[in-house]
Backbone as ProteinMPNN parsed JSONL, in Angstrom:
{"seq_chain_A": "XXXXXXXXXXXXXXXXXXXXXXXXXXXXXXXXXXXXXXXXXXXXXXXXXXXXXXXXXXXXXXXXXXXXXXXXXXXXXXXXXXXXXXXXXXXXXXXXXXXXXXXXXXXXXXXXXXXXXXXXXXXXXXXXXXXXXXXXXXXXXXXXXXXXXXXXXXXXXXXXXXXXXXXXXXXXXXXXXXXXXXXXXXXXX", "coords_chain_A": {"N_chain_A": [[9.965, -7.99, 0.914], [8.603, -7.469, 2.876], [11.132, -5.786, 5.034], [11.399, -4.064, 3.109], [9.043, -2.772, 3.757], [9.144, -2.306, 6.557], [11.528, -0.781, 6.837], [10.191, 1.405, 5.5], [8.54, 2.152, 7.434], [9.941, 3.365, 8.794], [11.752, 5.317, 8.033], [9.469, 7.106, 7.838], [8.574, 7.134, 10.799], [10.718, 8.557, 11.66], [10.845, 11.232, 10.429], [8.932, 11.731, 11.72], [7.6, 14.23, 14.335], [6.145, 14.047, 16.752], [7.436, 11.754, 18.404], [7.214, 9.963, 20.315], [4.441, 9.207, 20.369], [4.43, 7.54, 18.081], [6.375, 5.439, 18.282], [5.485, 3.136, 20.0], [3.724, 2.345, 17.788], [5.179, 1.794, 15.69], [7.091, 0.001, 16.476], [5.441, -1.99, 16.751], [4.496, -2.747, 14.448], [7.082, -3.481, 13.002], [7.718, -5.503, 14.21], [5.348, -7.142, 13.973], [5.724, -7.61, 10.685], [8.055, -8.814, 10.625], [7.653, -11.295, 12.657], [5.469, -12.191, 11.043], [6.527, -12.541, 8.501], [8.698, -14.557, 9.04], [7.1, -16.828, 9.743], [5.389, -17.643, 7.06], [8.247, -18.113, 6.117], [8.889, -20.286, 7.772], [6.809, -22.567, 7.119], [6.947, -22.818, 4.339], [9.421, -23.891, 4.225], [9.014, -26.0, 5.527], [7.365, -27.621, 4.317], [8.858, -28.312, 2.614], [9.244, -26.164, 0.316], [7.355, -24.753, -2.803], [3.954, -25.787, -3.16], [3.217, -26.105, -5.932], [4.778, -27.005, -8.952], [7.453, -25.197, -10.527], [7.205, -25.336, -13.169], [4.677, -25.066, -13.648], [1.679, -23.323, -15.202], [0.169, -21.7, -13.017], [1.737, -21.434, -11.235], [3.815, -19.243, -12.482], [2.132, -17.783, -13.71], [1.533, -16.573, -11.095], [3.735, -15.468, -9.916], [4.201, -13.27, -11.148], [1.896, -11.553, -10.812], [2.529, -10.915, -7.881], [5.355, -9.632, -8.524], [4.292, -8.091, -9.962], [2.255, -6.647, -7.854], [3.722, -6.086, -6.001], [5.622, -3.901, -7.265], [3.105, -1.741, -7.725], [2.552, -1.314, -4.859], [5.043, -0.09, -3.571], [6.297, 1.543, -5.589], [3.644, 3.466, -5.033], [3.407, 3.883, -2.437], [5.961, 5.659, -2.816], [5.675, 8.098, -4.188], [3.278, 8.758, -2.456], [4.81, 9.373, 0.005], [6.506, 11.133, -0.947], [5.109, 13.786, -1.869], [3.917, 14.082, 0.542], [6.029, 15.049, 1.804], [6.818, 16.923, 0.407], [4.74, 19.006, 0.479], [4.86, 20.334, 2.671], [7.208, 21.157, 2.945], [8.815, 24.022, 2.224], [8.573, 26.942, -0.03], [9.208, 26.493, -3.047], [9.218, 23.359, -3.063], [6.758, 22.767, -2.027], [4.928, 23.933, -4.096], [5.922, 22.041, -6.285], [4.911, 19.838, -5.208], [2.433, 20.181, -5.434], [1.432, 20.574, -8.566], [1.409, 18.153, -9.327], [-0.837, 17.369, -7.758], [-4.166, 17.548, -6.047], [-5.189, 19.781, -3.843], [-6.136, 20.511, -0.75], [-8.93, 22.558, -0.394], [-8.892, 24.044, 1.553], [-6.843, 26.103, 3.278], [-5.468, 26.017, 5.33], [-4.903, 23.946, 5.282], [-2.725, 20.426, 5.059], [-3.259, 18.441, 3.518], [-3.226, 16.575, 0.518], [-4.767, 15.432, -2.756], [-3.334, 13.136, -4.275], [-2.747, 12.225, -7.836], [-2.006, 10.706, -10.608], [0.169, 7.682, -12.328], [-1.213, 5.195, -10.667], [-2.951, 6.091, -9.463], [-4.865, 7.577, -10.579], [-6.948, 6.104, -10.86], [-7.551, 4.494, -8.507], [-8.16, 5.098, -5.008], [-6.049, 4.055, -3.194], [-3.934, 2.916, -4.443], [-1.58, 1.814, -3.31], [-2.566, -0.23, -1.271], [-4.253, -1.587, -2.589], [-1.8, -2.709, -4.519], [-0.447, -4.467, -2.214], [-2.559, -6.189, -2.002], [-2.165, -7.662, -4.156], [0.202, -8.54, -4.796], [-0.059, -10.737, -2.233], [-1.629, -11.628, -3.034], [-0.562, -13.133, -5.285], [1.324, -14.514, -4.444], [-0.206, -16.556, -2.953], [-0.921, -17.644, -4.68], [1.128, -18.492, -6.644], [2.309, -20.43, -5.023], [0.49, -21.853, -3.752], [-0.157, -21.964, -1.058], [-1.472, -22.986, 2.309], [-1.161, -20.855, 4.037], [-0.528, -18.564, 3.148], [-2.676, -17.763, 1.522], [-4.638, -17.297, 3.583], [-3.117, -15.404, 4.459], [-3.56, -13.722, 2.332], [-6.004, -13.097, 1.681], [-6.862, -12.092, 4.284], [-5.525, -9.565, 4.187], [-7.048, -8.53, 2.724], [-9.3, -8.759, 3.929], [-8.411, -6.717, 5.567], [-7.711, -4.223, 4.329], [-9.421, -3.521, 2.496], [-12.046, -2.227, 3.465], [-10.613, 0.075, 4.961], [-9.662, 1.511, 2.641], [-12.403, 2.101, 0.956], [-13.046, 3.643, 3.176], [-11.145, 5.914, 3.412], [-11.676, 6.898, 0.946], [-14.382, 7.84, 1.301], [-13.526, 10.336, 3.314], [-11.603, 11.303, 1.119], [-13.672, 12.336, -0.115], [-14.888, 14.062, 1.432], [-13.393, 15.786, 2.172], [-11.74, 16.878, -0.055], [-14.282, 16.819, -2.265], [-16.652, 15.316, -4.305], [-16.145, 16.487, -7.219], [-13.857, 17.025, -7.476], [-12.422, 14.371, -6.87], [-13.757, 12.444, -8.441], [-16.245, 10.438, -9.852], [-14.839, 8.183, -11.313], [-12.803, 7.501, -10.36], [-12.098, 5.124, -8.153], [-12.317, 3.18, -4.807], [-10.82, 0.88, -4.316], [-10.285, -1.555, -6.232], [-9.603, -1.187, -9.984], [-12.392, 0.765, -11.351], [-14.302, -0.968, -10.542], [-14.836, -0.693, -7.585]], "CA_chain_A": [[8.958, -6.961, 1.014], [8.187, -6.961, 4.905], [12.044, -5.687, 5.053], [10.977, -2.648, 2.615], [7.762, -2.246, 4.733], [9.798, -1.799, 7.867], [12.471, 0.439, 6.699], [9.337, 2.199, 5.172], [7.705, 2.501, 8.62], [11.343, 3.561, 10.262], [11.433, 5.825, 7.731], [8.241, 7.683, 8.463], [8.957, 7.592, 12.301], [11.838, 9.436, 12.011], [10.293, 12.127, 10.125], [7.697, 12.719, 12.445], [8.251, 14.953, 15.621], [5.469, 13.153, 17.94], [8.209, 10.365, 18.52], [6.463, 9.069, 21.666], [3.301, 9.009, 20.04], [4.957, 6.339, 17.458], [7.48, 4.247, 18.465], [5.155, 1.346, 19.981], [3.12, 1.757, 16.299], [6.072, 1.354, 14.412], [7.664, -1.303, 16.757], [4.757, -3.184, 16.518], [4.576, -3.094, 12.889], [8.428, -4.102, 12.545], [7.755, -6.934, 14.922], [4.301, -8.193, 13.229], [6.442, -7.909, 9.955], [9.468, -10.104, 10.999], [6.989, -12.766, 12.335], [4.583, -12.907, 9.999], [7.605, -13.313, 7.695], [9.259, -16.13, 9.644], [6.205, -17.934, 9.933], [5.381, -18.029, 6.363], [9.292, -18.655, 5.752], [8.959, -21.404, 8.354], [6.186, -22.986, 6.531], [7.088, -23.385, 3.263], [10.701, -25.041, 4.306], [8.106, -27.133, 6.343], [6.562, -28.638, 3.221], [9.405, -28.185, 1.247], [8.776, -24.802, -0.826], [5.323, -24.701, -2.994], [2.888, -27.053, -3.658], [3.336, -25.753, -7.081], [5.907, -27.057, -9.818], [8.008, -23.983, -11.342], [6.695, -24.851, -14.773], [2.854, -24.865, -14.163], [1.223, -21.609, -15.082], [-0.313, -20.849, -11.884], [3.059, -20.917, -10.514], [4.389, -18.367, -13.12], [1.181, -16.288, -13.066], [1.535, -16.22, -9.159], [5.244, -15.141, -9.67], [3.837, -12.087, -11.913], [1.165, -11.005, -10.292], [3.547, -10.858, -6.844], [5.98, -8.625, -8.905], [3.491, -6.483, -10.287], [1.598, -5.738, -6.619], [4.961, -5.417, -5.145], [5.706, -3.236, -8.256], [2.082, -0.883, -7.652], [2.754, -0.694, -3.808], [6.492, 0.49, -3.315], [5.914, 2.787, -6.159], [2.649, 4.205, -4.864], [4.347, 4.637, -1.007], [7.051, 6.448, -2.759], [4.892, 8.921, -4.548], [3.107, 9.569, -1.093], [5.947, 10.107, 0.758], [7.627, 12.658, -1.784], [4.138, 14.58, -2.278], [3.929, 14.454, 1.731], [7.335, 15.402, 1.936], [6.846, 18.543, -0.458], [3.693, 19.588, 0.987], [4.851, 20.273, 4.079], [8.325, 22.18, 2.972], [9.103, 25.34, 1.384], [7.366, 27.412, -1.476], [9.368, 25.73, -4.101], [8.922, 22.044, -3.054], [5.529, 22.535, -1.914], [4.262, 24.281, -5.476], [6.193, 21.26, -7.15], [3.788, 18.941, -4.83], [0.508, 20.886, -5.567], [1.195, 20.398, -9.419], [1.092, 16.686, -9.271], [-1.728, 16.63, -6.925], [-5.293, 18.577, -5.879], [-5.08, 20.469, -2.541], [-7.406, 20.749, -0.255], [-9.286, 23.924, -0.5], [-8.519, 24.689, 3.499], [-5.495, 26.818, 2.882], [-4.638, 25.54, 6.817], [-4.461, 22.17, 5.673], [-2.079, 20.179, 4.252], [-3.996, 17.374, 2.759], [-3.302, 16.617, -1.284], [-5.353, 14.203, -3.848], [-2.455, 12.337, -5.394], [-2.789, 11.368, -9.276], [-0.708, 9.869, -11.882], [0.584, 6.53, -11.757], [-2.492, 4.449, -10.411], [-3.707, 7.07, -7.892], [-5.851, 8.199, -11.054], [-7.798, 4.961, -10.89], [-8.153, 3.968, -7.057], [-7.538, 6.11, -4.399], [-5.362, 3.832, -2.339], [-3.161, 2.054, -4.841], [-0.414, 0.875, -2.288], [-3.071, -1.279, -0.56], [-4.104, -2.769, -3.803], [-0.702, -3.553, -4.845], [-0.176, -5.161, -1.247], [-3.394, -7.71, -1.755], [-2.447, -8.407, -5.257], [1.122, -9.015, -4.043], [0.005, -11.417, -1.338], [-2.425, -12.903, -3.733], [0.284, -13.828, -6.485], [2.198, -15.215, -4.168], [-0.45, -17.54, -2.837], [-1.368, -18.416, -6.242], [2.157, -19.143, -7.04], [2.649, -21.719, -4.162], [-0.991, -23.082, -3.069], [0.335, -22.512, 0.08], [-2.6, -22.377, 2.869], [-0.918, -19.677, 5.489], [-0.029, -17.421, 2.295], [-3.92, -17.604, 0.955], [-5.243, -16.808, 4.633], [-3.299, -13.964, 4.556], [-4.517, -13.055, 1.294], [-7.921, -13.02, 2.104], [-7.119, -11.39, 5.697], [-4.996, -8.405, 4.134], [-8.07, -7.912, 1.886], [-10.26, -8.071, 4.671], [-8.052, -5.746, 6.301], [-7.153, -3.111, 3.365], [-10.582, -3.19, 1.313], [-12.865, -1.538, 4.31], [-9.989, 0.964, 5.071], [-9.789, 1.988, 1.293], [-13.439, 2.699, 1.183], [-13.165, 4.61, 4.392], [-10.383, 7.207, 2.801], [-12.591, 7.406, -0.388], [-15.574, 8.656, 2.063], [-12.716, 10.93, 3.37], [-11.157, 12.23, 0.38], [-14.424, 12.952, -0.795], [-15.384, 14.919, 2.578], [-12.341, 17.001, 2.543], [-11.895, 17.92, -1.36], [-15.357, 17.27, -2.705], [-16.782, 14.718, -5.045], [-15.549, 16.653, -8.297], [-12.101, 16.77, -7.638], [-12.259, 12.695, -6.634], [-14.213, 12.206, -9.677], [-16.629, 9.178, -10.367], [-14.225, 7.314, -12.075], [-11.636, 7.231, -9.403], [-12.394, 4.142, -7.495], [-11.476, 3.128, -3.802], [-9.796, -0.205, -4.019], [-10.599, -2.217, -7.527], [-10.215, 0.035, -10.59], [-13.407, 0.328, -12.346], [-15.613, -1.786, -9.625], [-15.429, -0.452, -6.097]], "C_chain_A": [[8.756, -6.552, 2.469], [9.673, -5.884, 5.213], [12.093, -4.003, 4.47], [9.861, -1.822, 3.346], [8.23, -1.766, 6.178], [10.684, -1.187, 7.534], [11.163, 1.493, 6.301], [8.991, 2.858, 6.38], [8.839, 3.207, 9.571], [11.272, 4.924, 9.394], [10.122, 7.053, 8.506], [8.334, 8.032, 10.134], [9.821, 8.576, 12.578], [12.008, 10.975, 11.464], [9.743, 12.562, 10.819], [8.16, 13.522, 13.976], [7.543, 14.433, 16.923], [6.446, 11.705, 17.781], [7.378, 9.491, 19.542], [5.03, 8.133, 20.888], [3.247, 7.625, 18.797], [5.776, 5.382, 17.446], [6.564, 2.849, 19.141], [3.995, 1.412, 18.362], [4.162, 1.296, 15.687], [7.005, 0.598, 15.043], [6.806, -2.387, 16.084], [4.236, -3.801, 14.863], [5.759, -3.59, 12.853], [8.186, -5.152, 13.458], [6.117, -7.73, 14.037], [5.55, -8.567, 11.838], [7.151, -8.911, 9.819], [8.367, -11.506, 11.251], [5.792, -13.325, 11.793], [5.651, -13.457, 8.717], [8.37, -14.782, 7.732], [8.517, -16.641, 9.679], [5.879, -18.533, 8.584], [6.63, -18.693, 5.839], [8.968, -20.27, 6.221], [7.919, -23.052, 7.467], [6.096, -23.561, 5.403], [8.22, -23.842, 3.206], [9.922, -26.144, 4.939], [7.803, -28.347, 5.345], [7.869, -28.434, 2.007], [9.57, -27.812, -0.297], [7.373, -24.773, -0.958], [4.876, -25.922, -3.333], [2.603, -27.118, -4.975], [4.802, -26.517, -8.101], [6.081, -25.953, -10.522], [7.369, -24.231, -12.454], [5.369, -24.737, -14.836], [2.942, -23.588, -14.626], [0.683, -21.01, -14.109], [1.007, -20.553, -11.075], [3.443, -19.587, -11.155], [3.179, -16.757, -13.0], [1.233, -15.864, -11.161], [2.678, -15.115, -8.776], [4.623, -13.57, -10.128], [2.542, -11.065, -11.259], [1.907, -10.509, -8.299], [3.959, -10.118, -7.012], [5.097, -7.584, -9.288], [2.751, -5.522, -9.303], [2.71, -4.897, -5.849], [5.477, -3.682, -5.537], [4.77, -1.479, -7.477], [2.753, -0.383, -6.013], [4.022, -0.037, -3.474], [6.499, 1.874, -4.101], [5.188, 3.903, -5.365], [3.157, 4.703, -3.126], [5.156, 5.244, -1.49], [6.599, 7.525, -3.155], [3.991, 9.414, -3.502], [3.511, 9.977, -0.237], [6.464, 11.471, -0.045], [6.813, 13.54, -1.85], [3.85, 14.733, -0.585], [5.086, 15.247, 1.811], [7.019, 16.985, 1.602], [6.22, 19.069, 0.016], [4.155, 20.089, 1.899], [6.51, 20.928, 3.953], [8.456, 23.381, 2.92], [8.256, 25.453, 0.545], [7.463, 26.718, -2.326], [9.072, 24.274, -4.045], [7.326, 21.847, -2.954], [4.609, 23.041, -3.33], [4.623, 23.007, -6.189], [5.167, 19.801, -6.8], [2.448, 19.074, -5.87], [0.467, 20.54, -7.08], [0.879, 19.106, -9.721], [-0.311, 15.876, -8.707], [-2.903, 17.739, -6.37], [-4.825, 19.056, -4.449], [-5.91, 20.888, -2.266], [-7.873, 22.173, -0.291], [-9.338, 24.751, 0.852], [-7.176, 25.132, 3.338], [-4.798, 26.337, 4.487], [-3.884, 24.171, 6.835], [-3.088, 21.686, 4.786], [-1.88, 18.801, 3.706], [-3.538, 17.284, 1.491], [-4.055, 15.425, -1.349], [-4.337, 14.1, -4.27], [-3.136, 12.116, -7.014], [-1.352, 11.518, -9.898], [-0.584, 8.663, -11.183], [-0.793, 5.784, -11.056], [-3.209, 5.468, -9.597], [-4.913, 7.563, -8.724], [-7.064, 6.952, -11.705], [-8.286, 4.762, -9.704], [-7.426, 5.169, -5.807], [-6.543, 5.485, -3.305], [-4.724, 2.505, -3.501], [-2.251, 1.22, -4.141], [-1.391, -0.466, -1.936], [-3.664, -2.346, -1.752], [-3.366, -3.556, -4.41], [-0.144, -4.381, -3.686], [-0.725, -6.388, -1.55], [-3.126, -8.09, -2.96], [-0.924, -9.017, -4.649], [0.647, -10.403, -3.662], [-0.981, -12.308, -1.929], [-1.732, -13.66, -5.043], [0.865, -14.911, -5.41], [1.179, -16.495, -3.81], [-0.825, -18.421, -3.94], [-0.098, -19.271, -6.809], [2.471, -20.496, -5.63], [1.695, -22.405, -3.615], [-0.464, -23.497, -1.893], [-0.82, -21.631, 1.431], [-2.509, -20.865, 3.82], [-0.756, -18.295, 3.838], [-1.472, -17.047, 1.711], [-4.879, -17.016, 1.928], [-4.649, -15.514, 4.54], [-3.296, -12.887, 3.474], [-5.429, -12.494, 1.541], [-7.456, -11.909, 3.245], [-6.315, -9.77, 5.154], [-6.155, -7.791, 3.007], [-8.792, -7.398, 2.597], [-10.074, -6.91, 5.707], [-7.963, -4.085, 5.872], [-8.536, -2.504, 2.344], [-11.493, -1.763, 2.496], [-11.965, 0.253, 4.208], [-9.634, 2.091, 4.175], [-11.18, 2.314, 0.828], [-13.668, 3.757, 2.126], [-12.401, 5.731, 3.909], [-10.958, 7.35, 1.794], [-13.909, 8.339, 0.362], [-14.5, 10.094, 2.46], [-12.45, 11.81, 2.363], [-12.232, 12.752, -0.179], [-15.088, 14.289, -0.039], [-14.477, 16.053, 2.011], [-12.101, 18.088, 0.819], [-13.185, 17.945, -2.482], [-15.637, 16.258, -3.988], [-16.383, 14.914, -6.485], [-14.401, 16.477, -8.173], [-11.521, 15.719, -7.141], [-12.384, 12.247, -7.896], [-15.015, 11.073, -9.268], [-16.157, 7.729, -10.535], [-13.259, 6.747, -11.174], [-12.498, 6.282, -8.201], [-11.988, 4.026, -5.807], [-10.194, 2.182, -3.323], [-9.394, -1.117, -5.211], [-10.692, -0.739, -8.425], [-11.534, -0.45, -10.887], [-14.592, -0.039, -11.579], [-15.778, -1.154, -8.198], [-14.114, 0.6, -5.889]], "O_chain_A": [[8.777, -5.431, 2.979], [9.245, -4.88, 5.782], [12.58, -3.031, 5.048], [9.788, -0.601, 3.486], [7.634, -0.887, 6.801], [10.828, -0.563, 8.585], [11.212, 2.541, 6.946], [9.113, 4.082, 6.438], [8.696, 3.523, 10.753], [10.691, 5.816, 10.012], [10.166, 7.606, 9.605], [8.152, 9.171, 10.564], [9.749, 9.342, 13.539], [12.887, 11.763, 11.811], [9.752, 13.79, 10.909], [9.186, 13.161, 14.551], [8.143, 14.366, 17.996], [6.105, 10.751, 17.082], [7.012, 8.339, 19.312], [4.752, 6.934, 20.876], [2.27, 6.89, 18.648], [5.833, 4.526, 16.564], [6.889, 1.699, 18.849], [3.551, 0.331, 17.975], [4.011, 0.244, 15.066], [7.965, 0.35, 14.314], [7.111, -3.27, 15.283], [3.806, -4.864, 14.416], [5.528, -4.748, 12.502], [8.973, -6.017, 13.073], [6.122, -8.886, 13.616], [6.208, -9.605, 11.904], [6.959, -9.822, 9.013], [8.212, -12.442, 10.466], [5.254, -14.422, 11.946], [5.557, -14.54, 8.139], [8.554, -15.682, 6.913], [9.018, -17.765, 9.659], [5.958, -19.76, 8.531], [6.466, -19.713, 5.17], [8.828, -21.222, 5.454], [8.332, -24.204, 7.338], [5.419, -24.57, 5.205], [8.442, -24.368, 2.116], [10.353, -27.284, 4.771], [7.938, -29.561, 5.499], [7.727, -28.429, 0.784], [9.803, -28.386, -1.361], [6.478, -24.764, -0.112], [5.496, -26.903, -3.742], [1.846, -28.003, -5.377], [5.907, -26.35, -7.586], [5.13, -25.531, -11.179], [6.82, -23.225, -12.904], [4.808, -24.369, -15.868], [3.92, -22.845, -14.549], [0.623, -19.781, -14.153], [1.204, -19.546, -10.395], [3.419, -18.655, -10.351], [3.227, -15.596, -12.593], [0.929, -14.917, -10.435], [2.696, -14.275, -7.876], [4.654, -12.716, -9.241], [2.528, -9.842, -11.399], [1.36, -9.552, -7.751], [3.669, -9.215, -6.227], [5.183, -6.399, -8.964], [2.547, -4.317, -9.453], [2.742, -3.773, -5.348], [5.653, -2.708, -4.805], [5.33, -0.508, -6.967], [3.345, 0.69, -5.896], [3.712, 0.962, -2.824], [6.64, 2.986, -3.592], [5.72, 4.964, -5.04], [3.2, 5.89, -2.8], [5.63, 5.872, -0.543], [7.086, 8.407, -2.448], [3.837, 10.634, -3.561], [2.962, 10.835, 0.453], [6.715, 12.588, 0.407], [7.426, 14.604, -1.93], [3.43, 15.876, -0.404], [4.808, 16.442, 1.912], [6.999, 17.947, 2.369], [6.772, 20.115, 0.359], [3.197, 20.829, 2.126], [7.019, 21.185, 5.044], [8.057, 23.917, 3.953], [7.387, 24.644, 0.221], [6.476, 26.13, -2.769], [8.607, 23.85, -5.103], [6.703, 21.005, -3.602], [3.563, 22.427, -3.538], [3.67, 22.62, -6.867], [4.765, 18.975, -7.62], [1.826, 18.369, -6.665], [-0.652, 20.075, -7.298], [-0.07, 18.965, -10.492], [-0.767, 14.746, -8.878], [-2.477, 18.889, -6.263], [-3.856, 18.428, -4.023], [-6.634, 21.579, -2.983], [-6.973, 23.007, -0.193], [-9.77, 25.889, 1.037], [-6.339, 24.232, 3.265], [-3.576, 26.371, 4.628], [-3.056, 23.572, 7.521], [-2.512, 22.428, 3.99], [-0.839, 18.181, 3.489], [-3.353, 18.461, 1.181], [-4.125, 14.566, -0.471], [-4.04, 15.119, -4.894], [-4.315, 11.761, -7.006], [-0.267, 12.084, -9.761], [-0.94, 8.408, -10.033], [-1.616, 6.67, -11.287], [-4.314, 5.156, -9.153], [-5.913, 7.949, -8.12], [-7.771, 7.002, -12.711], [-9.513, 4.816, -9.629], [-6.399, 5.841, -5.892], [-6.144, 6.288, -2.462], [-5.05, 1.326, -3.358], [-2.164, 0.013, -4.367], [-1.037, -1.595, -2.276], [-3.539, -3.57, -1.777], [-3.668, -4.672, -4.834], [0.751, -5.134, -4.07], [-0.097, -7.446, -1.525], [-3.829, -9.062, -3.238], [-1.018, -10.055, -3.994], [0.814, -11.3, -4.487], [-1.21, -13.453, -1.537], [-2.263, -14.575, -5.672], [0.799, -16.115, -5.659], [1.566, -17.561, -4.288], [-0.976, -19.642, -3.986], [-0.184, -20.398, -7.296], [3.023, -21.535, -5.989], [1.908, -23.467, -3.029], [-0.259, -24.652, -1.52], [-1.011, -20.426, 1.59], [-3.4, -20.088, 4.162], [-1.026, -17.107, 4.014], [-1.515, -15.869, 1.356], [-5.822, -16.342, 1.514], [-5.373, -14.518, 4.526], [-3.118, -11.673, 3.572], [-5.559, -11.271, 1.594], [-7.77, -10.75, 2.975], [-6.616, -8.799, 5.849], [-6.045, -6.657, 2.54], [-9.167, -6.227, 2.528], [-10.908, -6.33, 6.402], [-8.069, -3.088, 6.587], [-8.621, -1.457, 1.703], [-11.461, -0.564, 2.22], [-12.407, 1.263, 3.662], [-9.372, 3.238, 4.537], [-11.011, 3.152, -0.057], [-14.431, 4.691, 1.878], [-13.068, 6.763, 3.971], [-10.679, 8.507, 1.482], [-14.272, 9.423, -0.094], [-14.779, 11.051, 1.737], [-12.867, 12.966, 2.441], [-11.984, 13.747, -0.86], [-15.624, 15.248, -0.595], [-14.902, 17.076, 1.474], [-12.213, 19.292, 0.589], [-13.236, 18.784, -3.382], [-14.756, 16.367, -4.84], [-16.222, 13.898, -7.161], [-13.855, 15.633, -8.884], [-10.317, 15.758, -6.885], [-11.45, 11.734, -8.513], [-14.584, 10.546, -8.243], [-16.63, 6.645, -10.193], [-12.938, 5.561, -11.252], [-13.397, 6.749, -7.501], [-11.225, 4.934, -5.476], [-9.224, 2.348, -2.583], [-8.216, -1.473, -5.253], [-11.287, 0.3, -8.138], [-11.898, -1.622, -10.786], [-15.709, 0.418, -11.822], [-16.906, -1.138, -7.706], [-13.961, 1.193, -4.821]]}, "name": "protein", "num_of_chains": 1, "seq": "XXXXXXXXXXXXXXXXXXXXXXXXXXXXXXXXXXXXXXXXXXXXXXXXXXXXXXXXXXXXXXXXXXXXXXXXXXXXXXXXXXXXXXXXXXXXXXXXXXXXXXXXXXXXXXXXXXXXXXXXXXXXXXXXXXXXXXXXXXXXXXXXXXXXXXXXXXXXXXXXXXXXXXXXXXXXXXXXXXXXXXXXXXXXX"}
């Protein structure tokens, strides 16, 4: 995953035309990446894998809940890239955006509301499928560095996902967010 997250982020750099303005963000993301990776790698050859036996069920639910965040977030970055992407082309790509997704009512801008696919539950699915991710996995190995950064990518991703819900609601307006559409949890927050 860190591996998809940094081609993601190379990606994205190389799209954008302020190069200056991103190359130490998106170093320093491909370098946190790598050693937050190696450290947890390092860690669990340390103790010799998980603290888990393959056949419990918290192992297996850990495994599943891992695939399914991984699942939500890769998806949900690919669906904001392609609806960025479109937005921001031609007539035909950009109409094929706008059907998928609300547009801001600033004809200057080139903002969209995403839906389908989870976006019509929380408004920042990726970051949800990140902390569930990073919370299968600690579930599957009861391993302490993988549960810290559970918790810490929650406490990093929950605030930030409230903050673009204040946002999307500024820019296109509490009806066309809806109620129902959450910021980080469906249903609860």
């Amino acid at each position: 995953m860190f591996f998809a997250r940094s081609l993601a982020r190379l990606t994205l750099f190389l799209s954008l035309s302020a190069l200056s303005a991103r190359v130490l963000e998106t170093g320093s993301a491909i370098l946190f990446n790598f050693f937050n990776g190696k450290f947890i790698a390092s860690e669990l050859r340390a103790m010799g894998g998980t603290r888990r036996s393959r056949d419990d069920v918290l192992f297996k639910l850990g495994l599943v809940l891992a695939v399914f965040g991984a699942l939500v977030n890769v998806v949900s970055d690919e669906i904001l890239l392609r609806r960025r992407r479109a937005n921001t082309r031609a007539t035909p790509s950009r109409a094929a955006a706008r059907r998928h997704s609300v547009v801001s009512t600033n004809t200057s801008s080139k903002y969209i509301l995403p839906n389908g696919f989870f976006f019509d539950y929380v408004l920042c699915p990726n970051y949800l499928g990140e902390f569930i991710e990073w919370l299968g996995l600690a579930v599957a190995t009861n391993n302490l560095a993988l549960r810290a950064f559970a918790l810490w990518t929650f406490a990093n991703l929950f605030p930030r996902a409230v903050n673009y819900r204040r946002w999307y609601v500024d820019t296109f307006g509490e009806k066309a967010v809806g109620k129902h559409r959450k910021a980080f949890l469906p249903f609860l927050v």
